[in-house]
C-alpha positions in Angstrom: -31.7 -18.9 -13.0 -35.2 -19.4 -13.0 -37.6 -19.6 -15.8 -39.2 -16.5 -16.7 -43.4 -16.7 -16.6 -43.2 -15.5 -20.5 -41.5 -19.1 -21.0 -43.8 -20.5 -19.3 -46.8 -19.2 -20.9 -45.2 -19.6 -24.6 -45.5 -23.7 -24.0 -48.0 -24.0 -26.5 -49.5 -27.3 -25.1 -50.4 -25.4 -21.7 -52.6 -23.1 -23.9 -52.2 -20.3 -21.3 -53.5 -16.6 -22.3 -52.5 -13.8 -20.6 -55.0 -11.1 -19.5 -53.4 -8.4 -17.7 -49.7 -7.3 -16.4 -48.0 -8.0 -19.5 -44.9 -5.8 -18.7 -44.4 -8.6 -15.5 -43.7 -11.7 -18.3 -40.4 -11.4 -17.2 -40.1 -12.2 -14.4 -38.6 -15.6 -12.5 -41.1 -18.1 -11.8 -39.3 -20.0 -8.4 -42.0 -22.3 -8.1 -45.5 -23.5 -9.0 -48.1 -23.3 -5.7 -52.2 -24.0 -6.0 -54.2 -22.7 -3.6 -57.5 -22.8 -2.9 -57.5 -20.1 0.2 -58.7 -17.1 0.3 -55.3 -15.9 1.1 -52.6 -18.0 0.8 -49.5 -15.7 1.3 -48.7 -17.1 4.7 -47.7 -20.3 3.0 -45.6 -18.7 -0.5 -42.0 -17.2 -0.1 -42.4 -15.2 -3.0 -41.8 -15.6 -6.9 -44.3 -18.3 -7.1 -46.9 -18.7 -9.9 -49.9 -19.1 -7.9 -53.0 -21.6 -9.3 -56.4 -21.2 -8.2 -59.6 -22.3 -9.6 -61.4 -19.2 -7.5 -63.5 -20.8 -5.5 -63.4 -18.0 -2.8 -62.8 -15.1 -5.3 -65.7 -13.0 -6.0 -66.4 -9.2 -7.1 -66.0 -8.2 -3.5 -62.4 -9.7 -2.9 -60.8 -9.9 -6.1 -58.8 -6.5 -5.2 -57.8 -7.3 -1.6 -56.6 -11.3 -3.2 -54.3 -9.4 -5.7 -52.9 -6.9 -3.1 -51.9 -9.6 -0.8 -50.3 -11.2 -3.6 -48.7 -8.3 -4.8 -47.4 -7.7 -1.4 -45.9 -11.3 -1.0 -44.3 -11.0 -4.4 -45.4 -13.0 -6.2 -44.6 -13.6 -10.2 -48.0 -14.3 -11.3 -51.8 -15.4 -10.8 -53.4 -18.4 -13.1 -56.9 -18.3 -13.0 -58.5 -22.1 -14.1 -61.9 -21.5 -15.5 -64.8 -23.9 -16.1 -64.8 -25.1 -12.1 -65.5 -21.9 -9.9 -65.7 -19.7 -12.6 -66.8 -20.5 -16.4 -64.3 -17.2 -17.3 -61.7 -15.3 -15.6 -64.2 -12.4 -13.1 -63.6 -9.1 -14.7 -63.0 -7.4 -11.2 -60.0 -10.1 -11.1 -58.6 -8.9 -14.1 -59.2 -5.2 -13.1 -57.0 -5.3 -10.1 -54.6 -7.3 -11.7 -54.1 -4.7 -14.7 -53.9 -2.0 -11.8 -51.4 -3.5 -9.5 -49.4 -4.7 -12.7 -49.6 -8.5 -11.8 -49.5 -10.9 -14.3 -52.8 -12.5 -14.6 -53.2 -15.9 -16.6 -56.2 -17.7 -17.7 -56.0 -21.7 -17.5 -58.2 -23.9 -19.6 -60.3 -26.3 -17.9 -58.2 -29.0 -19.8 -55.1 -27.9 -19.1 -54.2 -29.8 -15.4 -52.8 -27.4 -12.9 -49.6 -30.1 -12.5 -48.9 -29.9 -15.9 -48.1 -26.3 -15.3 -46.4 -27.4 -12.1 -43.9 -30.2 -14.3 -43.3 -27.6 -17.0 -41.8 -25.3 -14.6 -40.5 -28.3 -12.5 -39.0 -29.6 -15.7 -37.4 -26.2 -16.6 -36.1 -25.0 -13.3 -33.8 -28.5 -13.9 -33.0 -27.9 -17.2 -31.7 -24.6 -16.1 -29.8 -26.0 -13.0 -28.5 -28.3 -14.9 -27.2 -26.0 -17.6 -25.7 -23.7 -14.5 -23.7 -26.9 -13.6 -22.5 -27.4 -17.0 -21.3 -24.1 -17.7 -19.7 -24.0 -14.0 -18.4 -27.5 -15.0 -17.3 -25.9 -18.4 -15.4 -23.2 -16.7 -13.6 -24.8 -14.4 -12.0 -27.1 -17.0 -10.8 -23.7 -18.6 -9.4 -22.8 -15.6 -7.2 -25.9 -14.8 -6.0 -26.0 -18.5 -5.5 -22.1 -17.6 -3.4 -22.8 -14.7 -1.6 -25.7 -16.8 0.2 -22.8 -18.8 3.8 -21.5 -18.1 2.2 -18.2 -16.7 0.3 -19.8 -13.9 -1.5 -18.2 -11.8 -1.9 -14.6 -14.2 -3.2 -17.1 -16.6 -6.3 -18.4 -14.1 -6.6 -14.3 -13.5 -7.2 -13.7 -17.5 -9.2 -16.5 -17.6 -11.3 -15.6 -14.6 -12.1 -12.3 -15.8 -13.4 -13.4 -19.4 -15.3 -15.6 -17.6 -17.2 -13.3 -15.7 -17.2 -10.9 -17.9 -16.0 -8.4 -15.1 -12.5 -7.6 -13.8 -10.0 -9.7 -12.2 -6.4 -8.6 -9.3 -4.1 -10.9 -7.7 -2.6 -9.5 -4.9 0.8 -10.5 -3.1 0.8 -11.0 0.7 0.9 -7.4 1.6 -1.7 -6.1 -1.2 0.5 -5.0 -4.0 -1.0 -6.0 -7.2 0.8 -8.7 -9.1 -1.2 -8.7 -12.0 -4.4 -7.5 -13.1 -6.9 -7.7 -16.1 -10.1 -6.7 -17.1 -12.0 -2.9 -17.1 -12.1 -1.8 -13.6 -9.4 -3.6 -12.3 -7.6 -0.2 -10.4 -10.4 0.0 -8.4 -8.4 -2.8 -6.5 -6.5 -0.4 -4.5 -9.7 0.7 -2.1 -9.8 -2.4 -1.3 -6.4 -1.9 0.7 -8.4 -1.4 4.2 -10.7 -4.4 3.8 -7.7 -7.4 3.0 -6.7 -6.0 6.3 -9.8 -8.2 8.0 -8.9 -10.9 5.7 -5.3 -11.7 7.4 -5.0 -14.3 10.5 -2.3 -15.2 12.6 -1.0 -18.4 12.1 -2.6 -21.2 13.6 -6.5 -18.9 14.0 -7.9 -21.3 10.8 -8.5 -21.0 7.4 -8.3 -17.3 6.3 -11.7 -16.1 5.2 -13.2 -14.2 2.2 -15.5 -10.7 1.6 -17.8 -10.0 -0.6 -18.8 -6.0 -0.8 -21.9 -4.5 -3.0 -22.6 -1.3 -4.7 -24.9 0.0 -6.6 -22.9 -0.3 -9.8 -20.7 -2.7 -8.7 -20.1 -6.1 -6.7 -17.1 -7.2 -5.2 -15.2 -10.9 -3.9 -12.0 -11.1 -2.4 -10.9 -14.6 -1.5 -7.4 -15.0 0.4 -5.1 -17.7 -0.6 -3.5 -20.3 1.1 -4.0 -23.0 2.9 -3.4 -22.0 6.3 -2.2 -18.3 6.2 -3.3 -16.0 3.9 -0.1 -15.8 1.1 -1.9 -13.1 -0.9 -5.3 -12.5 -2.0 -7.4 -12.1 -5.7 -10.1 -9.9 -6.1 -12.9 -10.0 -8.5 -16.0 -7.4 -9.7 -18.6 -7.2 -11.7 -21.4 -4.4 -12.4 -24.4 -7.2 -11.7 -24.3 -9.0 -8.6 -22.8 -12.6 -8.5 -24.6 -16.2 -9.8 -24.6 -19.3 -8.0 -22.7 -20.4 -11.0 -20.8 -17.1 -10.9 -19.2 -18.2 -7.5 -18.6 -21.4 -8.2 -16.4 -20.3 -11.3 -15.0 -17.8 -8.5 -14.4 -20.5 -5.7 -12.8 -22.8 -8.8 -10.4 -19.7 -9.5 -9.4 -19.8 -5.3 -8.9 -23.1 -4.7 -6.4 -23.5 -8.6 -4.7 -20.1 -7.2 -4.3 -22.0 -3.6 -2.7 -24.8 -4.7 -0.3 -22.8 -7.1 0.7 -21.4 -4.5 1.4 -23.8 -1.9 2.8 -25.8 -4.6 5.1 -23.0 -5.4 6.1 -22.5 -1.5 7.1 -26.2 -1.5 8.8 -26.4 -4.9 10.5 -22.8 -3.5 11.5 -24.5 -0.3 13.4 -27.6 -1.9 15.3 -25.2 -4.2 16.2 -23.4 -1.4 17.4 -26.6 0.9 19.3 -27.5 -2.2 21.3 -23.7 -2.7 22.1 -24.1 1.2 23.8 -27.5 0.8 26.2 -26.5 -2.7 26.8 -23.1 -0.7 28.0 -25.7 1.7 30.4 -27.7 -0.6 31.6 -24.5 -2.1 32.8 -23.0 1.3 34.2 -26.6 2.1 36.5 -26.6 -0.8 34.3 -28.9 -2.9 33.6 -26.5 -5.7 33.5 -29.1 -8.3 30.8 -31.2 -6.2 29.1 -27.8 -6.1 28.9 -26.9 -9.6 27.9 -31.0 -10.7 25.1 -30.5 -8.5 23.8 -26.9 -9.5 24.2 -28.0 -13.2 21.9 -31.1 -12.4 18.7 -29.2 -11.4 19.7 -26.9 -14.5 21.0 -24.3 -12.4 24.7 -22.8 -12.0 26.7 -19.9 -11.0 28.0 -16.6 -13.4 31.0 -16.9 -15.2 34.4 -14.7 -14.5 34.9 -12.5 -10.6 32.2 -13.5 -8.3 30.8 -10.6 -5.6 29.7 -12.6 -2.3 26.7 -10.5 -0.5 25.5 -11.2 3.5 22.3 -9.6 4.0 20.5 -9.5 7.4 16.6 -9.2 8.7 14.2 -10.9 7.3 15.2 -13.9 5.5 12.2 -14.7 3.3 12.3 -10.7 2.0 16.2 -10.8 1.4 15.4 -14.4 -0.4 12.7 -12.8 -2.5 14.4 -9.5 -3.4 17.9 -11.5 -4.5 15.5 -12.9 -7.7 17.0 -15.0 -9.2 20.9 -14.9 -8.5 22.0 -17.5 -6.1 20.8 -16.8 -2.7 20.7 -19.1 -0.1 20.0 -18.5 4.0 23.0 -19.4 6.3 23.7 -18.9 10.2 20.8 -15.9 10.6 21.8 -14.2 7.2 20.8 -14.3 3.6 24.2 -15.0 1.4 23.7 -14.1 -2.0 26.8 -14.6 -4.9 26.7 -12.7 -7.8 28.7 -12.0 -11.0 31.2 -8.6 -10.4 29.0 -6.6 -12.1 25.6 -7.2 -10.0 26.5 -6.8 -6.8 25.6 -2.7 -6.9 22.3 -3.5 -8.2 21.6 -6.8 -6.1 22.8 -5.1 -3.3 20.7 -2.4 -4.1 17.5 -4.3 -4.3 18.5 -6.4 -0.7 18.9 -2.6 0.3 15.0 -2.1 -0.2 13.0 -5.0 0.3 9.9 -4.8 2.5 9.7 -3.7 5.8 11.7 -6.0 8.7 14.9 -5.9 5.9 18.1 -5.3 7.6 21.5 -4.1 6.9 23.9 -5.7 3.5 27.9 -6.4 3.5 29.4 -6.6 0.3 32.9 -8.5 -0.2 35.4 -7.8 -2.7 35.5 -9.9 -6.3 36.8 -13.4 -5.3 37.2 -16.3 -7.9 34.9 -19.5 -7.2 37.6 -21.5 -5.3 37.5 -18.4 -2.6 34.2 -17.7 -1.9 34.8 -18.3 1.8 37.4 -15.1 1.6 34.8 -13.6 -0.2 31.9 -14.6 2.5 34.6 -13.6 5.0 34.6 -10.1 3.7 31.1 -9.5 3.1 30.8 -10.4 7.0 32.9 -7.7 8.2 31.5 -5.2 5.6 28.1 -6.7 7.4 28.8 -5.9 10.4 30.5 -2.3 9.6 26.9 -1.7 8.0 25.4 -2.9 11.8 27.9 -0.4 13.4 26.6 2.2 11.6 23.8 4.1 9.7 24.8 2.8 5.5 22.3 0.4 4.9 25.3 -0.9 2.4 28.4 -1.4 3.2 31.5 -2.2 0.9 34.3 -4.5 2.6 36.7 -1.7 0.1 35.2 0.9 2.3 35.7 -0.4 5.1 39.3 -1.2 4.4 39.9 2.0 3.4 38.8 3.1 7.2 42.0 1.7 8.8 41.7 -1.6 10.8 39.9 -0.2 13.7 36.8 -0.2 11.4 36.9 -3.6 11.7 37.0 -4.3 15.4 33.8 -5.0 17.3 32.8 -2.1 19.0 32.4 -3.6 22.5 35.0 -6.1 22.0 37.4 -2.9 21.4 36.1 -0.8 24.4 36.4 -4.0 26.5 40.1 -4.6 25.3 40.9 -0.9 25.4 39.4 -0.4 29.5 41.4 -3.2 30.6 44.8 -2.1 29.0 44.5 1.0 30.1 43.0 0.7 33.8 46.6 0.5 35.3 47.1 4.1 34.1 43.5 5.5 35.4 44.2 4.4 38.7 47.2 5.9 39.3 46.1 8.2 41.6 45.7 11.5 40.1 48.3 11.3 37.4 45.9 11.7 34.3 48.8 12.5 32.7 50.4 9.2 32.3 47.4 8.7 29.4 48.1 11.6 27.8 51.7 11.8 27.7 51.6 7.8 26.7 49.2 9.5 23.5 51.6 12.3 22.4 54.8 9.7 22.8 52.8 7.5 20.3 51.9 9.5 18.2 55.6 11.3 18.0 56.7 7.5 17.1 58.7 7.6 20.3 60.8 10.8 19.7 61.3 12.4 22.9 62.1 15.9 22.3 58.8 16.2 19.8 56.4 14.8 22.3 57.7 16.8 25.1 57.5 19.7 23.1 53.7 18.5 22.5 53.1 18.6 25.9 54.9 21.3 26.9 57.0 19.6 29.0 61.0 18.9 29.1 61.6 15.7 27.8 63.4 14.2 31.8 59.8 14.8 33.0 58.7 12.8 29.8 61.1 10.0 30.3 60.2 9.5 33.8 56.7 9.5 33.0 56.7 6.9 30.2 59.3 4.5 32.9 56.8 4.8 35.2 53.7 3.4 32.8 56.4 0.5 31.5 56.4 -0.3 34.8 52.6 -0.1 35.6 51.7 -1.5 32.2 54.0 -4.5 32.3 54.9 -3.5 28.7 58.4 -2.6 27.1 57.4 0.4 25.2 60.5 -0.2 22.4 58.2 -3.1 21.4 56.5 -2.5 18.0 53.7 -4.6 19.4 53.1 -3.1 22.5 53.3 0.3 20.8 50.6 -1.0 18.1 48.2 -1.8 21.2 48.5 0.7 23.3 47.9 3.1 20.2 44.6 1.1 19.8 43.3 1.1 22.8 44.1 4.9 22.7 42.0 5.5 19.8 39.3 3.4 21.1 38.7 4.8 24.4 38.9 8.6 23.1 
C-alpha cells in the first residue's frame, strides 16, 4: 500500500500546511511528480502528489489547473511559495476547496526532492513491510501444511490470514473442507470450476478470480498437470498484492500435497497388488510379513473377498481404507465378514463411471483365491443382470445355470440341439425330448404329458438317440440335454 498524503504532510521536517481539501488526507500518494506546465496531466497516471512552484498559475487559470487535475486524479497539489508566488494565490486555494482537492503549501526551504525521498522512502518501507508479512505468512503456511491434517490445515490457516473465508474442493467440486464466514457461498461457484478443468496434456490448469460489490472471489485449481481439485477463497475487500501472494503460497503447498499424496497413494497401491499376489499364490505368510512391514495388515477371523468393476480409481477410493487393490480390469477388495455389506455398499455408489460388485462367500486367509473365485462369478451374475450387488449365496441359490455365461450357454445349447431343428418338420422331437426329461425318463408320464401313447414316444426319443449321437440312459447326456433345454427356451 501506498502512503497516505496525511503521512506525508505529518513529517514535521517537510513543514507542509494544508490549505484546502482536508477530507482528501487520505488518500494514496503513488508518486511524487513537479511540474512546471501549465497542464501537466498528459504526463501523470494518477495518484500523484503534484509540485509546482506556479509559475504559469494566475487568477485566470487557477480553476481550469485544478479541474484538469481533478480529472487525472490526482491525490494532491503542493504549492512552493517564495519563487512564483510569495503565498499560495487565493483563487488556487478557492478551486481547490471547491473541487475537494488537497491543496498543500511548501516552504521555500523545504526542497521539492525532499518531499519526493520522503515518499520515495515510504512507498519502500511499505513494500518492504508487504514482503515481510507475505514472507511471514507463508512460513505459517508450510508449518501449517507440516501438521497431520494437511491440506485442511493450510485451508484454516489461509482463511485467518485473509481474514475472509476459505473451500477445498475435490476433483468434481464437492467440498472437502471449509472454514471461515461465508464459506457456503462455494457452491455457486459449481458452474465456474467447470472452465477451470483441462484435458490432459492442454497445460497447466488455470485460475478465476470473480468480483462483487460485497465480495471478491479466487479459485485456483490444483495440480500439476490436471486439475485434481480446486480451493476457493473470498473476501468482502478486493485482494492485495500481498493478499495473492499469501493466496498463490496456499496453491502451490495445496499442489504439492497433493501430488505428493497421488505418488505416496500410488506406491501403496503397487505394494497391495503384489501381497494380493503372494496371497493368491499360496504365500500367505510372505504376504502378511510384508503388509506388517509398511504397518499395514489384514482383519482377523472369516475374510469376505469383493471384485468390483468400472472405474478403478472410484472403486479404489470408495473401498477407504480396507485392503483394496486393482487386478486384471477389476478392483479386489478383502474385508473382515462383517464389512462386506457395508463395503460393498459404498463400491455400490461411488461416482459416476462405477460399475457392477460380486461378493464371495467367508473364506479363511489361506483361501482367498476360492474366495476371489466366487466373488468373480457373483461379478459376473451382477453384469448379467440389473443388481448392482451381487452375492455368490444368491447366486448359488439360482441353480447352476446362473452361473453359465450367457452366450457361452446359448452357443452350447444351438449346437446340441441343431440335429433336432433340422429334422424336417418334426418340432416335436424338442418337445417330446423336454417332457421325457423332465418325467426323469418315465414313459407312461411323459406320454401322458404330451398326449400321446407312449410307442409313439419311444420311437420318437430312438429316433433323437440316433440323431443326437447320445444314449439317453446316460445321466450325463440327460444332464446336458436338460441344459441346453432350459437355455434355449
Amino acid at each position: 500500500m501506498a502512503p497516505t498524503l496525511r503521512t506525508v504532510v505529518r513529517r514535521l521536517p517537510l513543514r507542509l500546511g494544508v490549505l484546502a481539501g482536508h477530507d482528501g488526507l487520505d488518500r494514496p500518494v503513488s508518486w511524487v511528480a513537479v511540474s512546471e506546465l501549465e497542464d501537466p496531466t498528459p504526463f501523470l497516471e494518477g495518484g500523484e502528489l503534484v509540485l509546482t512552484t506556479g509559475m504559469r498559475l494566475d487568477a485566470g487559470n487557477a480553476a481550469p489547473y485544478v479541474a484538469r487535475l481533478v480529472g487525472k486524479g490526482v491525490t494532491g497539489l503542493g504549492l512552493g511559495v517564495g519563487l512564483g508566488h510569495e503565498t499560495v494565490p487565493a483563487e488556487l486555494v478557492a478551486a481547490a476547496a471547491r473541487a475537494g482537492l488537497p491543496l498543500v503549501e511548501v516552504p521555500r526551504d523545504t526542497p521539492f526532492v525532499a518531499i519526493s525521498k520522503l515518499v520515495s522512502d515510504l512507498i519502500a518501507a511499505e513494500q518492504y513491510d508487504e514482503i515481510s508479512r507475505a514472507f511471514a505468512a507463508q512460513g505459517r503456511l508450510t508449518r501449517a501444511a507440516l501438521r497431520p491434517e494437511g491440506p485442511r490445515a493450510v485451508i484454516d490457516r489461509l482463511a485467518r490470514e485473509l481474514g475472509g473465508w476459505a473451500v477445498l474442493l475435490d476433483e468434481s467440486g464437492a467440498v472437502r473442507h471449509a472454514t471461515g464466514r461465508g464459506a457456503s457461498r462455494v457452491a455457486a461457484l459449481r458452474p465456474e470450476l467447470e472452465r477451470l478443468r483441462r484435458p490432459p496434456g492442454s497445460g497447466a490448469p488455470a485460475s478465476l478470480s470473480l468480483s462483487t460489490p460485497g465480495e471478491h472471489v479466487v479459485v485456483q485449481p490444483l495440480g500439476a498437470r490436471r486439475a485434481r481439485g480446486f480451493f476457493a477463497v473470498g473476501l468482502e475487500r478486493p485482494f492485495t498484492p500481498v493478499a495473492h501472494t499469501v493466496v498463490n503460497a496456499a496453491g502451490s503447498l495445496l499442489t504439492l500435497a497433493v501430488e505428493h499424496g497421488r505418488e505416496h497413494l500410488a506406491a501403496e497401491r503397487r505394494v497391495r497388488s503384489a501381497v494380493l499376489g503372494l496371497l493368491l499364490a499360496g504365500q500367505v505368510r510372505a504376504g502378511v510379513e510384508a503388509l506388517e512391514r509398511l504397518g499395514d495388515g489384514l482383519p482377523d477371523g472369516p475374510l469376505t473377498v469383493l471384485c468390483a468393476a468400472g472405474d478403478a480409481e472410484a472403486a479404489l477410493e470408495a473401498a477407504g481404507g480396507e485392503f483394496a487393490a486393482p487386478l486384471d480390469g477389476r478392483v479386489v477388495v478383502v474385508v473382515a465378514e462383517d464389512r462386506a455389506e457395508e463395503t460393498a455398499a459404498a463400491l455400490a455408489v461411488a461416482p459416476a463411471g462405477q460399475g457392477p460388485v460380486g461378493i464371495g462367500a467367508p473364506v479363511g486367509l489361506d483361501d482367498l483365491r476360492t474366495g476371489l473365485d466366487q466373488a468373480d462369478r457373483a461379478l459376473a451374475g451382477a453384469r448379467r443382470g440389473t443388481a448392482g450387488v451381487m452375492r455368490f449365496a444368491d447366486l448359488a441359490g439360482q441353480g447352476l445355470l446362473a452361473l453359465l455365461d450367457p452366450e457361452a450357454g446359448a452357443a452350447f445349447a444351438a449346437a446340441l440341439l441343431a440335429p433336432l431343428r433340422e429334422y424336417g418338420s418334426r418340432a416335436d422331437l424338442l418337445e417330446s425330448l423336454r417332457a421325457y426329461l423332465a418325467c426323469n425318463g418315465h414313459w407312461d408320464a411323459a406320454a401322458q404329458r404330451l398326449g400321446v401313447h407312449r410307442h409313439t414316444l419311444r420311437y420318437r426319443m430312438r429316433r433323437v438317440a440316433e440323431l443326437l449321437g447320445r444314449d439317453l440312459d446316460d445321466p450325463a447326456a440327460r444332464a446336458e440335454l436338460w441344459v441346453a433345454l432350459t437355455v434355449a427356451g
